[in-house]
N, C-alpha and C positions, 0 to 999 in steps of 0.2 A: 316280801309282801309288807307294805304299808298296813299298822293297823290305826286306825280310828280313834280319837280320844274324845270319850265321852263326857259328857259333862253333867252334875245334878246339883238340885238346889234343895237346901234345907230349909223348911218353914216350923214351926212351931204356931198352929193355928193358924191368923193372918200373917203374923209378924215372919218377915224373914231373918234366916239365920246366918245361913254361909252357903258358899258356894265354889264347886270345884268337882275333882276328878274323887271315886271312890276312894282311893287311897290317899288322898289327900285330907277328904273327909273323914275316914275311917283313924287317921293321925291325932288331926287336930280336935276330934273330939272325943277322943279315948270307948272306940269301938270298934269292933268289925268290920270286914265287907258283908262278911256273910251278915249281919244285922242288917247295913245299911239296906243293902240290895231285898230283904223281907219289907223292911218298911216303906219299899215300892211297890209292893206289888197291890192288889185290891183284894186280897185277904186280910193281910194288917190293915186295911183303911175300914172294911166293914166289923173287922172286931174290934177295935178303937173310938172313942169319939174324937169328933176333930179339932176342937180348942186344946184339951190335956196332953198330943201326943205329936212328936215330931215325925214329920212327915219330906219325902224325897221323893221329889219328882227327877225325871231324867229330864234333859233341855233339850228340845231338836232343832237343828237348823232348817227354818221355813224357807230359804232362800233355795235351795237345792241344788246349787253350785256344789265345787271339788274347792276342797282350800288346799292351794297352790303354794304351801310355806315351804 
């Protein structure tokens, strides 16, 4: 079974930061998944403000095609 590779993006407020695969993330910027993956959810976004705290969005594909790699 094919799995899916996700993909999230790092903002710090407006400014973006990086972008890539959890573990990718979680490398280059000396943290967890288990972090990353919290500070997507909208618990850390409502206990947070949003200029002070990095923030991870998941990216989706709006096209909604199969990648065929």
């Amino acid at each position: 079974m094919d799995r899916r590779i996700c993909w999230y993006a790092l903002y710090r407020g407006d400014e973006f930061v990086d972008v890539g695969t959890l573990n990718e993330l979680a490398v280059r910027h000396h943290t967890s998944i288990k972090t990353l993956r919290f500070k997507a959810t909208p618990t850390y976004a409502a206990r947070t403000t949003y200029s002070d705290t990095i923030r991870v969005y998941k990216l989706v594909d709006s096209a909604g095609g199969e990648n065929n790699d």
